[in-house]
N, CA, C and O of each residue as an XYZ file, in Angstrom:
312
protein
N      67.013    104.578    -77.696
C      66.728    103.383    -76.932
C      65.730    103.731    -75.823
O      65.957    104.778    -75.216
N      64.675    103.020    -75.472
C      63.812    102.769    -74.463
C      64.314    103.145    -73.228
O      65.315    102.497    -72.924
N      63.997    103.888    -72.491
C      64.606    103.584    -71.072
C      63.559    102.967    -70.382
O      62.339    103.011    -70.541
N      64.582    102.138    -69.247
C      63.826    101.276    -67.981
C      64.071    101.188    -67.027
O      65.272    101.367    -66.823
N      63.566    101.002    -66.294
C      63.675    101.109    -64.544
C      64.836    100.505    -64.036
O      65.377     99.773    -64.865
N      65.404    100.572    -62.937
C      66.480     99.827    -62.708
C      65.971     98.304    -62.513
O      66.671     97.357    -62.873
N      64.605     98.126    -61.873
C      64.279     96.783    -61.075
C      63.784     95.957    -62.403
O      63.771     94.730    -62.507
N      63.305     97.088    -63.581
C      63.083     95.995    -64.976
C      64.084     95.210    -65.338
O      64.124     94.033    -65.694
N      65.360     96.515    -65.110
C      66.895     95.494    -65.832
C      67.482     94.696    -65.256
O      68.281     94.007    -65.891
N      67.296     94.471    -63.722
C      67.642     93.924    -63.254
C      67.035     92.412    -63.381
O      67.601     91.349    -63.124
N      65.781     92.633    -63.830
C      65.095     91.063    -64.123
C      65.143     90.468    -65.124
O      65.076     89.242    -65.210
N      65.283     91.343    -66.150
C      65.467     91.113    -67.594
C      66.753     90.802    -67.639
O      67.022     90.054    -68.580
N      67.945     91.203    -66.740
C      69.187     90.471    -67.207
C      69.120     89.138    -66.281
O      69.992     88.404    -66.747
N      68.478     88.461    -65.159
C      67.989     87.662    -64.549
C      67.561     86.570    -65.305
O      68.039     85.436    -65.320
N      66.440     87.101    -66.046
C      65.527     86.181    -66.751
C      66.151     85.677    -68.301
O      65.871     84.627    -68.879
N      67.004     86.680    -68.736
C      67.703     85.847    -70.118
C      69.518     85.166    -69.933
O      70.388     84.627    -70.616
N      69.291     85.617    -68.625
C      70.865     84.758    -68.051
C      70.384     83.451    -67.731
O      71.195     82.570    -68.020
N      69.102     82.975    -67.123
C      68.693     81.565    -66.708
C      67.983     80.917    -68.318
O      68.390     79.790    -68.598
N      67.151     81.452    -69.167
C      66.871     81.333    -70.176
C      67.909     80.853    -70.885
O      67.739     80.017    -71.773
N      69.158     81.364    -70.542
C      70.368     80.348    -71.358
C      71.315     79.387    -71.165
O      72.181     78.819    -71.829
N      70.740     79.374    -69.671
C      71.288     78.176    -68.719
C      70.288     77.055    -69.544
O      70.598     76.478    -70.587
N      68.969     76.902    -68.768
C      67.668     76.119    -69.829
C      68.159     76.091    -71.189
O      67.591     75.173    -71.782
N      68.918     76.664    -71.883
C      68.741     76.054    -73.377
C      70.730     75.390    -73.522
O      71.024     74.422    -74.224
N      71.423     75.921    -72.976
C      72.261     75.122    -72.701
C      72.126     73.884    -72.075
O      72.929     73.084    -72.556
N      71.440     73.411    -71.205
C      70.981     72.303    -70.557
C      70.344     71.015    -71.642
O      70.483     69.792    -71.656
N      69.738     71.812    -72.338
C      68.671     71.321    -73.496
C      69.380     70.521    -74.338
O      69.351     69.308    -74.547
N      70.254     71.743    -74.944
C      71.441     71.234    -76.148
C      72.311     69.772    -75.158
O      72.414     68.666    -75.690
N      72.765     69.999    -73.951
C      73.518     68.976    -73.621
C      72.689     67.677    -73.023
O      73.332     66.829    -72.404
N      71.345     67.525    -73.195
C      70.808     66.433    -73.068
C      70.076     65.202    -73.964
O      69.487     64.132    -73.809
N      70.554     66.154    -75.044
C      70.964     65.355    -76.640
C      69.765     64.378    -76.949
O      69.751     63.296    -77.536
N      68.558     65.270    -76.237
C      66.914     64.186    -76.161
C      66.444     64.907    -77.763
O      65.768     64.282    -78.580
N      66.934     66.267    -77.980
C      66.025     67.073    -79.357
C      66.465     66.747    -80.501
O      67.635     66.726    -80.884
N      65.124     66.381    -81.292
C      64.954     66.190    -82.919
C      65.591     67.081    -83.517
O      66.376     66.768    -84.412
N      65.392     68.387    -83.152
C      66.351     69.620    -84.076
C      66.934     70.726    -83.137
O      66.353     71.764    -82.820
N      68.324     70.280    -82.700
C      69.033     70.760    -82.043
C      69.285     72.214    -82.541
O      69.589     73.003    -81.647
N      69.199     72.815    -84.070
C      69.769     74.212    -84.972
C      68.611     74.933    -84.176
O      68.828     76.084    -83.798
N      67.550     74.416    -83.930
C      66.474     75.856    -83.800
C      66.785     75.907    -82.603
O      66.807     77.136    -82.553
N      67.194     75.429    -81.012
C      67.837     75.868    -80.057
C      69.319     76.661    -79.988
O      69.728     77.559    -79.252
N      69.878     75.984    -80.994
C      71.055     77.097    -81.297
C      70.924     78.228    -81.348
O      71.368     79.177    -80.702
N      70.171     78.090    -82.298
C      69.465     79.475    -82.841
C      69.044     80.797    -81.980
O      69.255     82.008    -82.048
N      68.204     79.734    -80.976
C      67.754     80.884    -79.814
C      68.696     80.788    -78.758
O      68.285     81.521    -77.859
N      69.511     80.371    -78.504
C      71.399     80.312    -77.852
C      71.811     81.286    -78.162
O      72.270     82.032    -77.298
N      71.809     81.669    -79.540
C      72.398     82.767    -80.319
C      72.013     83.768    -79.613
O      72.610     84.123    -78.597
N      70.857     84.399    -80.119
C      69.916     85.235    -79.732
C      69.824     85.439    -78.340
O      69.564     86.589    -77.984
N      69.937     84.819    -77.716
C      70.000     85.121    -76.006
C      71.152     85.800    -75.820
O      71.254     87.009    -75.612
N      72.354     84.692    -75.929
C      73.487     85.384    -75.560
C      73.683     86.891    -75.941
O      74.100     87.642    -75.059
N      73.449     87.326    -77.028
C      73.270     88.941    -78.170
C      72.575     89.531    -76.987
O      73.100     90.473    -76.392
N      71.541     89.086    -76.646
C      70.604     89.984    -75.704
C      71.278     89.986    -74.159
O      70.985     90.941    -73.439
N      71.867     89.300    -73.812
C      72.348     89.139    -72.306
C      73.726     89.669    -72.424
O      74.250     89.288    -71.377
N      74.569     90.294    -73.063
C      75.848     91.257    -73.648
C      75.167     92.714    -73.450
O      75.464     93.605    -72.655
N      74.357     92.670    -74.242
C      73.910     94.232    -74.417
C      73.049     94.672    -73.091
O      73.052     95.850    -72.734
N      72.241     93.569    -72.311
C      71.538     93.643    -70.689
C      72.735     93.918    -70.173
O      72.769     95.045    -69.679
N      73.866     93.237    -70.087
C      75.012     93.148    -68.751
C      75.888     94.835    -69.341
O      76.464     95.612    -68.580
N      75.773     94.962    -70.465
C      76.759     96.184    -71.008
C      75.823     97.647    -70.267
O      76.216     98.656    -69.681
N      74.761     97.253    -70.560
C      73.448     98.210    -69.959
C      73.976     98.174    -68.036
O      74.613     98.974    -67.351
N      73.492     97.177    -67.808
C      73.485     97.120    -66.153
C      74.867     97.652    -65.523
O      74.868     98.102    -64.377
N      76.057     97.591    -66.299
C      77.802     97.947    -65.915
C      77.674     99.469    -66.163
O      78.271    100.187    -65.361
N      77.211     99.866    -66.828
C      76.563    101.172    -67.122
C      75.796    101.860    -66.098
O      76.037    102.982    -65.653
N      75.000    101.207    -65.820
C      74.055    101.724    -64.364
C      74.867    102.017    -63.396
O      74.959    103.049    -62.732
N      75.853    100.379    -63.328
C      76.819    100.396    -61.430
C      77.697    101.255    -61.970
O      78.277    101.391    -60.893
N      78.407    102.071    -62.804
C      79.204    102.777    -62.761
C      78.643    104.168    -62.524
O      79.230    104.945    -61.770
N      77.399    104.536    -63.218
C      76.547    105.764    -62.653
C      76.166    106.203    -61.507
O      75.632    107.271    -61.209
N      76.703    104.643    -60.399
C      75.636    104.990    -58.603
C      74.553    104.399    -59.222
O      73.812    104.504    -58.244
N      73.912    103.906    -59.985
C      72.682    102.880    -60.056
C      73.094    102.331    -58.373
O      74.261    101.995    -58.172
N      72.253    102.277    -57.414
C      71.713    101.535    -56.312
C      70.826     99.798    -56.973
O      69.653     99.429    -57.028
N      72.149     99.171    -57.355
C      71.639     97.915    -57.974
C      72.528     97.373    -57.803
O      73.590     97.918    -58.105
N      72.535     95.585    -57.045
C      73.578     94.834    -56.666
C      74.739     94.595    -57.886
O      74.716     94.758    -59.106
N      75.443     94.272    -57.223
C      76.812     93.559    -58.409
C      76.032     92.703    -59.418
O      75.013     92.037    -59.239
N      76.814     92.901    -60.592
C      76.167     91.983    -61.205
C      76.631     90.659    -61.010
O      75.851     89.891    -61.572
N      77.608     90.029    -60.430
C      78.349     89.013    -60.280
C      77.262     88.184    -58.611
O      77.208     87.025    -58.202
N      76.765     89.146    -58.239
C      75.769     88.513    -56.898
C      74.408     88.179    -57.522
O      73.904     87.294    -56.830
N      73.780     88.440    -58.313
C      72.849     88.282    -59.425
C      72.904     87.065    -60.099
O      71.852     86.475    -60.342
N      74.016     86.588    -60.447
C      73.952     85.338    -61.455
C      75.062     84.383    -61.033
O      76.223     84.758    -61.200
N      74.821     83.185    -60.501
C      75.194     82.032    -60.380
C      76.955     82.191    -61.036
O      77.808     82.389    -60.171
N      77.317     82.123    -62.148
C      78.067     82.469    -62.594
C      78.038     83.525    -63.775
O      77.214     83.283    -64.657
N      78.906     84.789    -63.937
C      79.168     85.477    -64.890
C      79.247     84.872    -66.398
O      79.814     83.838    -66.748
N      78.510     85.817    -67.208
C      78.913     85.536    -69.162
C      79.840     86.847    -69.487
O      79.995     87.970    -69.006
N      80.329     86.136    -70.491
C      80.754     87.417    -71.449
C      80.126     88.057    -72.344
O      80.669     88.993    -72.930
């Protein structure tokens, strides 16, 4: 696996935690012609924001000098 900076992961778990707020939002405003291809990338986010947050719990348990992840995001995923 790639390694990355702490301040990359920290944005990258930032940026696909709000990325799935926006497509949750999407799905519940019931305006889209084809709701499956947002699923779709629902899917795919969430997969990627498990393995970011499994990464970042990894860091704070090492002494990574990187906030909680729970001060980072509005509310916690699983």
């Amino acid at each position: 696996m790639p390694i990355i900076d702490r301040d990359t992961l920290l944005v990258a778990v930032q940026s696909v935690y709000e990325s799935i707020n926006r497509f949750e939002a999407l799905l519940k405003s019931e305006t889209l012609s084809d709701p499956e291809n947002i699923t779709e990338l629902l899917v795919s986010y969430d997969e990627a924001f498990k393995v970011l947050k499994g990464i970042y719990l990894e860091e704070l348990e090492r002494g990574a000098s990187l906030p909680l992840l729970e001060s980072i995001l509005v509310e916690e995923r699983d």
